[in-house]
MDAnalysis code that builds the backbone (N, CA, C; Angstrom):
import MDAnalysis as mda
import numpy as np

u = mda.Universe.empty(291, n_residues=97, atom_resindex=np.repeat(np.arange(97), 3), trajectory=True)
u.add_TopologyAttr("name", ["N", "CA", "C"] * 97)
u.add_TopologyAttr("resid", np.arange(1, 98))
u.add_TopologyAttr("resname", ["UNK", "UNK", "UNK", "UNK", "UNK", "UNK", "UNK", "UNK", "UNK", "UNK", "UNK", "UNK", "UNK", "UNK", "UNK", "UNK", "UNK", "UNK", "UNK", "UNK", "UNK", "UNK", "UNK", "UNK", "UNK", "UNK", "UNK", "UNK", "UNK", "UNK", "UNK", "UNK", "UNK", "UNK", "UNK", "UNK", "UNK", "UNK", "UNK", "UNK", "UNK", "UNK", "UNK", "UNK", "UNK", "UNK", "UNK", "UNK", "UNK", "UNK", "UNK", "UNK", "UNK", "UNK", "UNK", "UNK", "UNK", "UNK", "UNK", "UNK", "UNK", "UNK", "UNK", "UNK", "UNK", "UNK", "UNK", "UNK", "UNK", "UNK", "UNK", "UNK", "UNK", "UNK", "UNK", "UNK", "UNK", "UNK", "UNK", "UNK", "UNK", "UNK", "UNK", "UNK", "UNK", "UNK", "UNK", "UNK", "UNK", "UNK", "UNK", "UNK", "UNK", "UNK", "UNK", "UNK", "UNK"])
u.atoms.positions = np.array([
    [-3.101, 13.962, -36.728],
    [-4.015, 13.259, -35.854],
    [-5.078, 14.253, -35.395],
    [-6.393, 13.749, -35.083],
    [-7.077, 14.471, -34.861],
    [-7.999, 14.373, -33.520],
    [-8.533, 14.877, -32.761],
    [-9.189, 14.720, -31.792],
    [-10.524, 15.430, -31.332],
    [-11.786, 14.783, -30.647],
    [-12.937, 15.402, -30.515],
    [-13.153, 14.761, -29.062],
    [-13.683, 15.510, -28.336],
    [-13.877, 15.474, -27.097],
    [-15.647, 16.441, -27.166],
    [-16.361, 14.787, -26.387],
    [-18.191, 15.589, -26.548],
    [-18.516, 14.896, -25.184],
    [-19.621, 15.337, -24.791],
    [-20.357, 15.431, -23.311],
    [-21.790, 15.225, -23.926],
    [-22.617, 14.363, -22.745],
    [-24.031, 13.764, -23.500],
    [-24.967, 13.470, -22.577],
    [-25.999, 13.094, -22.200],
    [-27.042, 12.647, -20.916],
    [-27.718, 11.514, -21.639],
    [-27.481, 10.479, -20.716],
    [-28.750, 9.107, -20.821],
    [-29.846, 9.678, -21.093],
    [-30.977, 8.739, -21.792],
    [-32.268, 9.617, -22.236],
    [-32.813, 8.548, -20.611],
    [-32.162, 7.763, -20.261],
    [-32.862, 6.822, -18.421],
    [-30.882, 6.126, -18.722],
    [-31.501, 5.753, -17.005],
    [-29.744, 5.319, -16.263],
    [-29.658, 4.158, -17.189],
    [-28.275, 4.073, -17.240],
    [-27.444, 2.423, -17.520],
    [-27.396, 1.613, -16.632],
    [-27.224, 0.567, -17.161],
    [-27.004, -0.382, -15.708],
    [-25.808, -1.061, -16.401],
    [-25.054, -1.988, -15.164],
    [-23.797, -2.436, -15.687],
    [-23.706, -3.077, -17.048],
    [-24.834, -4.047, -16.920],
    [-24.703, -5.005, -18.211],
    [-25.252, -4.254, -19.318],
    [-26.062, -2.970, -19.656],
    [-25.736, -2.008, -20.330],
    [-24.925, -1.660, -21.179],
    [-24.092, -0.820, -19.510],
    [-22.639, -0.294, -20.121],
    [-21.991, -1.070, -20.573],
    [-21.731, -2.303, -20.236],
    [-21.184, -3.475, -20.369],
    [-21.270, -3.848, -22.432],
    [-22.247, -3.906, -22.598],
    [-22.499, -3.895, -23.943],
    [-22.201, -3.103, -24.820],
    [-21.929, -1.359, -24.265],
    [-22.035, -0.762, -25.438],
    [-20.520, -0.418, -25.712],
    [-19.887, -0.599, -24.368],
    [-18.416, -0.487, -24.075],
    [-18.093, -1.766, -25.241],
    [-18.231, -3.658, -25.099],
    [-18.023, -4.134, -26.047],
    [-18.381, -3.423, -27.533],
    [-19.244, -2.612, -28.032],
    [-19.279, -2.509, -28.852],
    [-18.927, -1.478, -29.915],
    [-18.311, -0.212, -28.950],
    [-17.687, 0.691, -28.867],
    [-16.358, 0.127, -29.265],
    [-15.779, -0.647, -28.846],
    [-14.219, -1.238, -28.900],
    [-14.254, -1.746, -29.972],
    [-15.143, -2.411, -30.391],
    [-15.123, -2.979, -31.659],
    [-14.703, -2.218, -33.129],
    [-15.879, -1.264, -32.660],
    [-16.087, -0.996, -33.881],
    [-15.310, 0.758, -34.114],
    [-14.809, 0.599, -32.578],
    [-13.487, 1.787, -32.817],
    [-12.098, 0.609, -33.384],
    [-12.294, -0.133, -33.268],
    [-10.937, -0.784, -33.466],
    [-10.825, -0.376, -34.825],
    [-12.263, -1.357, -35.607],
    [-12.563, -1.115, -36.871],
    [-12.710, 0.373, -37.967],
    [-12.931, 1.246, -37.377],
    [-12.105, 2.579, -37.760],
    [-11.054, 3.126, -37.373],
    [-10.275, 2.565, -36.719],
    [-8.604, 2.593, -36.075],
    [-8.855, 4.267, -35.456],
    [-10.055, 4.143, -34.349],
    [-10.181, 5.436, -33.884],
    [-9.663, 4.972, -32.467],
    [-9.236, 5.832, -31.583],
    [-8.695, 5.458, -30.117],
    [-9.378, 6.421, -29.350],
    [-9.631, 5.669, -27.398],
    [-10.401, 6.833, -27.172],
    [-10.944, 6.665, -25.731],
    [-11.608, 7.333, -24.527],
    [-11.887, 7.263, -23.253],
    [-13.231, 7.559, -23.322],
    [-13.757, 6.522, -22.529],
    [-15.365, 7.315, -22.053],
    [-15.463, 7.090, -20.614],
    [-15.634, 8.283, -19.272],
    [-15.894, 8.749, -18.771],
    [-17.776, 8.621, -18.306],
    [-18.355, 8.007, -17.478],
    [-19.571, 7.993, -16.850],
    [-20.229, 8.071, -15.365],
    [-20.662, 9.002, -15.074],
    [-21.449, 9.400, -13.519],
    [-22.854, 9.416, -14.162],
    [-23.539, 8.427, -13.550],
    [-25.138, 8.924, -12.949],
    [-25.630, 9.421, -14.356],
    [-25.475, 8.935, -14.990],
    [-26.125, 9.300, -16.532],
    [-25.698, 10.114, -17.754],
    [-24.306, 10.782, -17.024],
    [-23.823, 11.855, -17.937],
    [-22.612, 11.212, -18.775],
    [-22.274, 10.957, -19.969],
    [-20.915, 10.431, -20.470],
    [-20.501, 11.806, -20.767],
    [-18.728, 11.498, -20.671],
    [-18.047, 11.961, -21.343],
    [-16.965, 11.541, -22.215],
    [-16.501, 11.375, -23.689],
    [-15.657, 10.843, -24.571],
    [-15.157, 11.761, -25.100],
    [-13.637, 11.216, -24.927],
    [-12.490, 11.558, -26.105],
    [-12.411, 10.830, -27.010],
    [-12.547, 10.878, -28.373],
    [-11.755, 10.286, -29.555],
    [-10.884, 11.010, -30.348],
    [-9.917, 9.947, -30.697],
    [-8.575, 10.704, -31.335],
    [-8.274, 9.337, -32.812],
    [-8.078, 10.006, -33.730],
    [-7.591, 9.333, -35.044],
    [-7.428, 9.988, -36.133],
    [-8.150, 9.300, -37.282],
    [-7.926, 10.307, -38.644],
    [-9.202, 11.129, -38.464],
    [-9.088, 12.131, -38.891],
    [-10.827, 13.114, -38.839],
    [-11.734, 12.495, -39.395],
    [-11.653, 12.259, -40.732],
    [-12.431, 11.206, -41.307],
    [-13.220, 9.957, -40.292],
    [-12.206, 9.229, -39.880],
    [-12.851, 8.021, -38.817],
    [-13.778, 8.412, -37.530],
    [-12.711, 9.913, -36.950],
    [-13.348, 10.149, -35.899],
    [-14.419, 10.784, -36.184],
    [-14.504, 11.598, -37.228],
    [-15.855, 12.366, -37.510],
    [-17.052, 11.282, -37.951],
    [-16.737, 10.504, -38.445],
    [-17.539, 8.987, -38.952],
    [-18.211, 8.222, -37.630],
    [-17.409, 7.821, -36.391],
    [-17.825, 7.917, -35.695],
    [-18.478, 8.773, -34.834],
    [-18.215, 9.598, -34.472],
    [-19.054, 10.744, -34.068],
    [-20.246, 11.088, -33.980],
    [-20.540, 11.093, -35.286],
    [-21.424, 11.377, -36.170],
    [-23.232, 9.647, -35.977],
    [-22.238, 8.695, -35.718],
    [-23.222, 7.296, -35.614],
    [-23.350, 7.392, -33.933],
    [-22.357, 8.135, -33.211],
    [-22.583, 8.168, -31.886],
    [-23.926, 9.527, -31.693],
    [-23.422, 10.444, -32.424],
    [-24.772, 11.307, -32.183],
    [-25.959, 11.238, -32.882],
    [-26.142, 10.230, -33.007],
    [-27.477, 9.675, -33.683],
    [-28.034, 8.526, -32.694],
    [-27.603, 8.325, -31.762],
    [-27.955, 6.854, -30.950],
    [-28.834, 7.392, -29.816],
    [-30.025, 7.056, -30.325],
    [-31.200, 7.206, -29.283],
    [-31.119, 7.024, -27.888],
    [-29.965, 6.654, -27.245],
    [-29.785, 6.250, -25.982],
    [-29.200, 7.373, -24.965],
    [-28.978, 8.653, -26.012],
    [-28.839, 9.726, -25.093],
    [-28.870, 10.931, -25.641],
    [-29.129, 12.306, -25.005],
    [-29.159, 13.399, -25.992],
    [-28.431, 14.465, -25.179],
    [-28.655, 15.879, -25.479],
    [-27.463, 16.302, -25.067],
    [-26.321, 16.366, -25.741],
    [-26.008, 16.014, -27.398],
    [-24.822, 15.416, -27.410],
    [-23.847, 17.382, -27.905],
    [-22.878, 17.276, -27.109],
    [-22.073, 18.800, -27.552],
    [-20.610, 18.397, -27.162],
    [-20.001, 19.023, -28.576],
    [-18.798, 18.922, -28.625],
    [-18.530, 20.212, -27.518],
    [-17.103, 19.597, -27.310],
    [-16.608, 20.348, -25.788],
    [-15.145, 21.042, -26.740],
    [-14.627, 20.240, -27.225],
    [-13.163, 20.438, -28.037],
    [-12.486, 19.504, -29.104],
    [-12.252, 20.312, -30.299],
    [-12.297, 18.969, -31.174],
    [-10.527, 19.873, -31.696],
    [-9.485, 19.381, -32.266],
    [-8.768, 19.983, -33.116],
    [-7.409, 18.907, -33.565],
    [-6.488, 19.392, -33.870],
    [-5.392, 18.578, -34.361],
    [-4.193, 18.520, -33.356],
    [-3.438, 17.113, -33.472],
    [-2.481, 17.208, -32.514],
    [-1.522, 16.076, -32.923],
    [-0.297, 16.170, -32.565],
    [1.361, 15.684, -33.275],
    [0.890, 14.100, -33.156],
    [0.528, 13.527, -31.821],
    [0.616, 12.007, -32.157],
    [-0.969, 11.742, -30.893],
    [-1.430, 10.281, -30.906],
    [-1.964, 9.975, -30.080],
    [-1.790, 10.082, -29.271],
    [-2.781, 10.731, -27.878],
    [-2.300, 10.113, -26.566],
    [-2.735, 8.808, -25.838],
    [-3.915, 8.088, -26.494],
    [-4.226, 6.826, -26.215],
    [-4.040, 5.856, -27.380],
    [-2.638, 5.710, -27.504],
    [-2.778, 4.445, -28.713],
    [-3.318, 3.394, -28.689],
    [-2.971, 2.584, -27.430],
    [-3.890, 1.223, -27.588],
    [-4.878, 1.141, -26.944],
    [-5.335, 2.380, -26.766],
    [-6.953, 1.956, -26.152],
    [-7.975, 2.059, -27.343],
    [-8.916, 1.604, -27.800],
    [-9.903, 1.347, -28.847],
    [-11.111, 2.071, -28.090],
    [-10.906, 1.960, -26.575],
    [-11.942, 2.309, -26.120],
    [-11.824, 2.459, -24.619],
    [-11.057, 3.329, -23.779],
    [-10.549, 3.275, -22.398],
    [-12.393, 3.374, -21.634],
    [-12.538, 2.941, -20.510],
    [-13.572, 3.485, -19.689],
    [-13.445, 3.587, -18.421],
    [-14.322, 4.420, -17.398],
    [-13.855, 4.604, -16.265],
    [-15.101, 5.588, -15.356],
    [-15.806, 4.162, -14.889],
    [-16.987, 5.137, -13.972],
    [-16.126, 6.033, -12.679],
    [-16.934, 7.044, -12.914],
    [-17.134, 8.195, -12.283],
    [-17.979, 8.181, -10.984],
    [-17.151, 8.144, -9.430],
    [-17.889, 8.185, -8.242],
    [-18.288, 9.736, -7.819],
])
């Protein structure tokens, strides 16, 4: 199993129905690469874990750091590990006060 953990800045703020959207679409289409995973948001800054096959997660990754909606994008910690720690999340989230 593999895991990448990256940190990023809004290029302008989100607003709920925003986040709201990209979170649906994030879930989706992590489901659809059977990648699992948390995103973390304060005031413009995300932070995400993804964990799966390297392949998927690097696949994603890779379409996430291409998305004009924020820059900044730097891996923090990426490496290998025995099993998931978020299996059934596709896509955990959790604003940041």
């Amino acid at each position: 199993m593999y895991y990448l953990l990256y940190a990023s800045s809004a290029v302008r703020p989100f607003d709920a129905s925003e986040l709201d959207a990209l979170l649906q679409v994030s879930r989706r289409n992590n489901a659809a690469a059977d990648v699992s995973g948390m995103l973390l948001h304060h005031d413009g800054s995300f932070l995400q874990y993804l964990e799966g096959n390297e392949e998927d997660v690097s696949g994603v990754f890779e379409r996430i750091s291409k998305d004009p909606r924020h820059h900044g994008v730097f891996v923090l910690d990426k490496g290998s590990m025995a099993a998931r720690a978020l299996p059934s999340w596709s896509m955990g989230y959790e604003p940041l006060d």
